[in-house]
C-alpha positions in Angstrom: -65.8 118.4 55.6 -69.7 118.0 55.9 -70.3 114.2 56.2 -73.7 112.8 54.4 -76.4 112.4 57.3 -77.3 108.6 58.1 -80.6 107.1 57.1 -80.1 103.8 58.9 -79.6 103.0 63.0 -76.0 101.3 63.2 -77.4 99.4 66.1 -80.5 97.9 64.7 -80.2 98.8 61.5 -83.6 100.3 61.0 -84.5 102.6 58.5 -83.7 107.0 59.5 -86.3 109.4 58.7 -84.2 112.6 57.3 -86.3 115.0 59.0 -87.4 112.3 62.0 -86.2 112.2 65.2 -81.9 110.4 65.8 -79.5 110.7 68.3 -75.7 111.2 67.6 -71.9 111.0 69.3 -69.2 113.1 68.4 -68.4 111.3 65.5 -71.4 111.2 64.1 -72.5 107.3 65.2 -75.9 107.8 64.6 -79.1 105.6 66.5 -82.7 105.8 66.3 -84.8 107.2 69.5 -85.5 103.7 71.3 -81.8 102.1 70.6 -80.7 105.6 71.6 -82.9 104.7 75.0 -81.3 101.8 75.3 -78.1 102.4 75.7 -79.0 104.9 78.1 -77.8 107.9 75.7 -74.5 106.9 75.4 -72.9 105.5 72.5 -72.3 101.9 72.0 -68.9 102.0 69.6 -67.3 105.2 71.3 -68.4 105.6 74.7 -69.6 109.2 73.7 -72.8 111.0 74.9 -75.5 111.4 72.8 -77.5 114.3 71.6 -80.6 114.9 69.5 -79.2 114.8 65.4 -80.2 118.4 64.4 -83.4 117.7 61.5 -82.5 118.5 57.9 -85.6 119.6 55.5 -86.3 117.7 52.6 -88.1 114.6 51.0 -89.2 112.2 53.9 -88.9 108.6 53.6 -91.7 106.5 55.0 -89.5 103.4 57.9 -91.2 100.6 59.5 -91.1 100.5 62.9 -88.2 98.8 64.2 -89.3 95.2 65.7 -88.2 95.9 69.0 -90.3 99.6 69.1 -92.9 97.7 70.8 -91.1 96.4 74.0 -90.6 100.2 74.8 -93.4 100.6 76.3 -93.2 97.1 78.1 -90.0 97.9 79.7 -91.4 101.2 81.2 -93.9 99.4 82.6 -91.7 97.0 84.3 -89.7 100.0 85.7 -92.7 101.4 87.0 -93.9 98.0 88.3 -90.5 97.3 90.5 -90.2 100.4 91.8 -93.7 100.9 93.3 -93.0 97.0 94.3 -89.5 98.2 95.8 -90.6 101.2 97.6 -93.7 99.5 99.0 -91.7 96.6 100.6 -88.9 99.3 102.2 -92.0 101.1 103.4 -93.6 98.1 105.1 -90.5 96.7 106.6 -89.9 100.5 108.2 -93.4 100.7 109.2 -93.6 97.7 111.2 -90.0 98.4 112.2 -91.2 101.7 113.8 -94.3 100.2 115.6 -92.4 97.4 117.1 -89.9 100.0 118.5 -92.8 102.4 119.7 -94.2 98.9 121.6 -90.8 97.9 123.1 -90.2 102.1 124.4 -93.8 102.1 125.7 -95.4 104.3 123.1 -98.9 102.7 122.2 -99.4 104.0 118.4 -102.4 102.6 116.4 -100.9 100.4 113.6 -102.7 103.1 110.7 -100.5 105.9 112.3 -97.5 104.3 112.0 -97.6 102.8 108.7 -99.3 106.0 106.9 -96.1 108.2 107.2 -93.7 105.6 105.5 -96.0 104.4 103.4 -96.5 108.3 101.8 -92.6 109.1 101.9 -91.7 105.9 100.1 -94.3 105.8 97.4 -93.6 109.1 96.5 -90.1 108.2 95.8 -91.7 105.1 93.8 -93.5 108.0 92.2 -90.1 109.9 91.3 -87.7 106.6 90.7 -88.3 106.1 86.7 -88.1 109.7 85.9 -84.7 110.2 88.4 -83.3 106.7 86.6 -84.0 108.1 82.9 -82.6 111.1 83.5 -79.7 109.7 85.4 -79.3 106.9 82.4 -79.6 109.9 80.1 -76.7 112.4 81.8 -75.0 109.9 83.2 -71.1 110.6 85.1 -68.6 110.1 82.2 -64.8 110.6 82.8 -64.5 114.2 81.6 -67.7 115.6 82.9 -67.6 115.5 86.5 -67.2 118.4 87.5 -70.5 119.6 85.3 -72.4 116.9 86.3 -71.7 117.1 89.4 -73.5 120.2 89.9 -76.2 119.1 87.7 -76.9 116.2 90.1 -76.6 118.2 93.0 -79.4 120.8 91.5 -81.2 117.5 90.4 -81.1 116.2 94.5 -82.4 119.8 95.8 -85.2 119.6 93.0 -86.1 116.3 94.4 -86.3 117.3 97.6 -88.5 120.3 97.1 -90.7 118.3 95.0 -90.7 115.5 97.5 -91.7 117.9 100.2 -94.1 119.5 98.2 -95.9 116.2 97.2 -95.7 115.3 100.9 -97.5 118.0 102.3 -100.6 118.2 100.3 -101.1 114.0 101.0 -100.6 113.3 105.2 -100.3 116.9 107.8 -97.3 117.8 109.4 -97.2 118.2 113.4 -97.4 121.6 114.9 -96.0 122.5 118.2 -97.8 125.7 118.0 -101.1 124.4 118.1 -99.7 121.2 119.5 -101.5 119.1 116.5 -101.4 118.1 112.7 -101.6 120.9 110.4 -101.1 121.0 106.4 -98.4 123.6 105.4 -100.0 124.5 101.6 -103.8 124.5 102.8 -106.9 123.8 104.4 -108.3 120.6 103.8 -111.1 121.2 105.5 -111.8 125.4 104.4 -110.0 124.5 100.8 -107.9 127.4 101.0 -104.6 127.7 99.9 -102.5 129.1 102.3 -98.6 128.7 102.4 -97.2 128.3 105.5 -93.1 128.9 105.5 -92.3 127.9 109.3 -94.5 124.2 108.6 -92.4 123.7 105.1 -88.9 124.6 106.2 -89.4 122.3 109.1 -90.8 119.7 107.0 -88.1 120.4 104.1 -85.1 120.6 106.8 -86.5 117.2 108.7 -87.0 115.0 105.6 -83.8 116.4 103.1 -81.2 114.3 104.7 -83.4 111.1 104.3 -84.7 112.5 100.8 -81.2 112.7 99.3 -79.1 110.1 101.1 -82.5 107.4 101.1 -84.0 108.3 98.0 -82.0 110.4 95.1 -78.6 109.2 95.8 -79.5 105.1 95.8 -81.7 106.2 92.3 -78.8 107.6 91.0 -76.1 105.0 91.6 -78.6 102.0 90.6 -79.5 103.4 87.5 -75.5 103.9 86.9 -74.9 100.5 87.7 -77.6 99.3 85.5 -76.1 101.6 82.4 -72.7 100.6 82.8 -72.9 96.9 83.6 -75.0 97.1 80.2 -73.0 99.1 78.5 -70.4 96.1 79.5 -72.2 93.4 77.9 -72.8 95.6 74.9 -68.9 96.0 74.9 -68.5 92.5 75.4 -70.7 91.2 72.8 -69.1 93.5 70.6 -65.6 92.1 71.5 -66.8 88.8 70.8 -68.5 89.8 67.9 -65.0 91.3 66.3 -62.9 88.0 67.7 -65.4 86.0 65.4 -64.8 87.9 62.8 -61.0 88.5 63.5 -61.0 84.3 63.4 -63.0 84.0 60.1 -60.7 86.2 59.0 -57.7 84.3 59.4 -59.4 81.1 58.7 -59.9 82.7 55.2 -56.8 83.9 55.1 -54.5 80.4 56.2 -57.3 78.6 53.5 -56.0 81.2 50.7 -52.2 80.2 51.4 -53.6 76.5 51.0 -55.4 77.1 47.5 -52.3 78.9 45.4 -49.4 76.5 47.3 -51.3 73.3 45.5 -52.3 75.1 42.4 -48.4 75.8 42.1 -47.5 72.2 42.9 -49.6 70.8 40.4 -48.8 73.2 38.0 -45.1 72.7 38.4 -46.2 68.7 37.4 -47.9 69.5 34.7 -45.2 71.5 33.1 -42.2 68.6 34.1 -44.4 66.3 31.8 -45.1 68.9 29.0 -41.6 67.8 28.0 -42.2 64.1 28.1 -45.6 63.2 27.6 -47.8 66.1 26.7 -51.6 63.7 26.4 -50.6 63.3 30.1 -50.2 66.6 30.6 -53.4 67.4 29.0 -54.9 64.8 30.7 -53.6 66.7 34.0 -55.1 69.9 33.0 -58.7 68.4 32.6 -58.2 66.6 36.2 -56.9 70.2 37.3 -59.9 71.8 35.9 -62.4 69.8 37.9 -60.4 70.2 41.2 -60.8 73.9 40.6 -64.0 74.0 39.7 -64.8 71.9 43.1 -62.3 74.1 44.9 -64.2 77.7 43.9 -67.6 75.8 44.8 -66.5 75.6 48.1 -64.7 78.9 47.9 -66.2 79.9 51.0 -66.5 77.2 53.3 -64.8 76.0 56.1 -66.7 73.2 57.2 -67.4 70.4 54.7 -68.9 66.4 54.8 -65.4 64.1 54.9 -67.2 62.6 51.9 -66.7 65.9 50.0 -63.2 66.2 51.0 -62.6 62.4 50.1 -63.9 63.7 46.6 -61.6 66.8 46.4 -58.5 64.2 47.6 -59.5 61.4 45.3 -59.6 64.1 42.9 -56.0 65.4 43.1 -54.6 61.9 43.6 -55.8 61.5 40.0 -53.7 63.8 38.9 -50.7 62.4 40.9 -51.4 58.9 39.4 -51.3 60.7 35.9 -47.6 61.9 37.1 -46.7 58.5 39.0 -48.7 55.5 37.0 -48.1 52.4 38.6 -45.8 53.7 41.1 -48.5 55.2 43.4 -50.8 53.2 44.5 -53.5 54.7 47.3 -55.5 52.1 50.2 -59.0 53.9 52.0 -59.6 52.3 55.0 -63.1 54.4 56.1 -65.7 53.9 58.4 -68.8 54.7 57.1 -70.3 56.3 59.7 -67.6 58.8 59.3 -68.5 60.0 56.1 -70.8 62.3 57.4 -68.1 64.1 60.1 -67.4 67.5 59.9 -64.2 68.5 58.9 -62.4 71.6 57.6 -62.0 71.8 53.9 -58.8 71.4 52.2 -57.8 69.1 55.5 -56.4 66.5 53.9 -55.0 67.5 50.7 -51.5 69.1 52.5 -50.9 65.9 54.3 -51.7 64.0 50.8 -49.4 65.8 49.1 -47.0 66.0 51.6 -46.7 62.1 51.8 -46.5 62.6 47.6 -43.6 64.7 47.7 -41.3 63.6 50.9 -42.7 59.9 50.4 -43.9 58.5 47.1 -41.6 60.5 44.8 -38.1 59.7 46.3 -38.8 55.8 45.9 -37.9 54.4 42.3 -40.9 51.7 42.4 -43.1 53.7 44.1 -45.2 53.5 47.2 -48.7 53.3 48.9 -50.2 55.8 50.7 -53.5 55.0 53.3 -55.6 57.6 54.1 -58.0 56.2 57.5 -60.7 57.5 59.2 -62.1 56.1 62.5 -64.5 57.6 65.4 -65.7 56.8 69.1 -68.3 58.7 70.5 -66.3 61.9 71.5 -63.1 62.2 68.5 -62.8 61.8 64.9 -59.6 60.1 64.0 -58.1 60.9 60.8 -54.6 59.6 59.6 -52.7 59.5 56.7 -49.4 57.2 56.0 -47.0 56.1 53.7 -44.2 53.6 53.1 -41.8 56.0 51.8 -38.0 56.8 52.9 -39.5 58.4 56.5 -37.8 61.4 58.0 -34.1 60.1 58.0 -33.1 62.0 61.5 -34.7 65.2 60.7 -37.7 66.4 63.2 -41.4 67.0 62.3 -41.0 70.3 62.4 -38.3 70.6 60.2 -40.2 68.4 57.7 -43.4 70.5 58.2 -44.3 72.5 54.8 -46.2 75.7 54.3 -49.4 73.2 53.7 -48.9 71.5 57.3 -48.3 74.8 59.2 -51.5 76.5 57.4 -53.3 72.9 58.7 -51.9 73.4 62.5 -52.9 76.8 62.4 -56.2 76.6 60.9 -57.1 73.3 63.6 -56.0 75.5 66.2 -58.3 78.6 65.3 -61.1 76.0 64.8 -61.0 73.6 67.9 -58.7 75.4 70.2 -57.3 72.5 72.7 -59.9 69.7 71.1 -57.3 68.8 68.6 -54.2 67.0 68.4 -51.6 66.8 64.9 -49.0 64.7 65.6 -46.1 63.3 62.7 -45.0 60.2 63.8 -42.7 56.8 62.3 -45.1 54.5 60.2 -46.1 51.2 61.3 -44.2 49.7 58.0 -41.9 52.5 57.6 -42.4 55.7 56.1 -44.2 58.8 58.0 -47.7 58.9 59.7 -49.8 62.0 60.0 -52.6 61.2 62.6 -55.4 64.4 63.7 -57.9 64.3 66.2 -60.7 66.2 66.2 -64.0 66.7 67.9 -66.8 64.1 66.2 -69.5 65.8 64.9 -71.9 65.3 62.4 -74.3 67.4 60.4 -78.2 66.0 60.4 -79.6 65.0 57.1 -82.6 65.8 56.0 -85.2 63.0 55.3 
């Protein structure tokens, strides 16, 4: 089956050329040239290596530069920068590691001998570094390649050698026990003839491989792994975290859904008890139900709401319940003011309303009160809500506990983690007493 060819990067989202340059995994995750950089040419969301999308002729479309584009060229530079930086600093500390023994074994050396010979090795290597890293971040070790790779590096370390070698012996002379002095082993600085001499570069390619491979390619090699996989482990990472905060929105949305329909079937089932007995009641019901609704869909996707709005939505429903109840329900705020503006999730206290409603008010012939608090210190809001009803008669909270209080202990949990508390305990007066505690926080309004 031939799948459509991508036109945007799934890791910046910036717009694909169809005959422009795009990198590709196995399954066809697709990236444009500097994300591809980035991750070191290995895919973000499989762990696959990527290759070069094959082009496709036809009707190009003109993409902005991504934003980031620019700091390409910035972060080669700062490759660049630290390894010349690196290379110089292991070449001084050698240097001056080499004179001091030379002094202590009785061998007087002039300080420009000694430091010329490191000095030449190591900034060659700072020559070679960036272009050893990017390939080495570009075929990097993955777990079925190594026996490929493996050879490819150990081609990639005699390459770098020769070149090494090369490089060295056109910049400082090599010594020659021949004519017991310095000699170049490509050519004649002083004649400018070209003249390759074999027995001056094996010697210099057999005395400087060891130190080439082991000091230079080898370190290159595993640093610029190091690099690619502890980012490709925060990429991973930020991705997990990325998914749990979407795997907890998820939920939130899905424990606020069971909320919506279990009161829309509660007050439902009122309204059609009273269609038998007093239907302007009833009618009166259905307009009340209307508006809570229509405030319910307006916050259809919100979690997070003013405890003024969710006063509104509560006030709101106890209207209809004093529709059903006249007289017998009667309803006491006790709210600081300085709460009103807390946080809280929405549809927070509705369940424990109706809860005291149902398991309270209802089961008392004259009725009841129900108090709905709300207090804060500098760390916790408070929230409780009571009633004077029959209380829980023996059984336990969590036999008492509804679909609406489980959905409530679920959702504080997924919200707050360990900075909550939902406790059912006896009343004060009787009854039951919901209390939560959650973290205080307020949201700043503008002047």
């Amino acid at each position: 089956m031939h799948l459509d060819m991508k036109n945007r990067c799934e890791r910046c989202g910036g717009l694909l050329v169809t005959d422009g340059e795009a990198y590709i995994c196995s399954y066809e995750c697709t990236f444009c040239p500097p994300c591809a950089s980035a991750m070191y040419g290995t895919c973000g969301n499989c762990g696959g290596e990527l290759i070069r999308r094959p082009r496709r002729q036809g009707l190009s479309t003109y993409a902005p530069p991504a934003a980031h584009t620019a700091s390409a060229p910035r972060h080669t530079w700062r490759i660049w920068a630290l390894s010349f930086g690196l290379w110089a600093l292991i070449g001084l500390v050698t240097g001056v590691t080499t004179y001091q023994l030379d002094l202590f074994l009785g061998q007087r050396m002039s300080w420009g001998a000694e430091m010329m010979v490191p000095l030449v090795n190591f900034s060659l290597y700072a020559l070679l570094t960036p272009i050893i890293f990017w390939l080495s971040a570009r075929y990097p070790f993955q777990q079925d390649n190594w026996g490929r790779r493996g050879v490819q590096y150990f081609v990639g370390a005699l390459l770098f050698d020769c070149v090494h070698v090369g490089l060295r012996s056109l910049l400082y002379p090599v010594w020659d026990p021949r004519i017991k002095g310095f000699s170049y082993p490509l050519w004649n600085p002083h004649t400018g003839v070209w003249n390759l001499d074999w027995i001056l570069y094996k010697r210099l390619f057999l005395y400087n491989s060891v130190d080439n491979i082991l000091v230079g390619f080898v370190p290159i090699v595993l640093i610029a792994h190091a690099v690619m996989y502890h980012r490709r482990f925060r990429e991973r990472e930020s991705q997990a975290s990325q998914l749990e905060t979407q795997l907890a929105k998820a939920r939130l949305e899905t424990l606020k859904s069971q909320l919506q329909p279990h009161f829309l079937f509660n007050t439902m089932h009122s309204i059609s008890a009273l269609m038998l007995t007093d239907v302007p009641a009833a009618d009166r019901m259905m307009t009340r139900l209307s508006d809570l609704l229509r405030m319910s869909l307006e916050k259809g996707g919100v979690q997070i709401t003013p405890l003024s709005c969710e006063l509104d939505f509560v006030n709101g429903y106890l209207e209809i319940e004093k529709i059903r109840f006249e007289d017998r329900l009667r309803v006491t705020l006790d709210i600081v003011p300085d709460a009103l503006d807390a946080e809280v999730p929405h549809l927070i206290l509705q369940p424990l309303v109706e809860n005291a409603v149902k398991h309270g008010i209802s089961r008392r012939t004259e009725g009841g009160e129900i108090g709905i608090r709300a207090t804060h210190d500098e760390r916790n809001l408070y929230l409780r809500v009571s009633d004077n009803g029959p209380g829980m008669n023996g059984s336990s909270p969590e036999e008492k506990a509804g679909l609406g209080l489980r959905a409530t202990r679920e959702r504080l949990q997924a919200l707050y983690g360990e900075k909550h508390s939902i406790e059912i305990v006896k009343g004060p007066e009787g009854g039951v007493e919901v209390r939560v505690q959650i973290p205080f926080r307020t949201e700043a309004r503008p002047l």
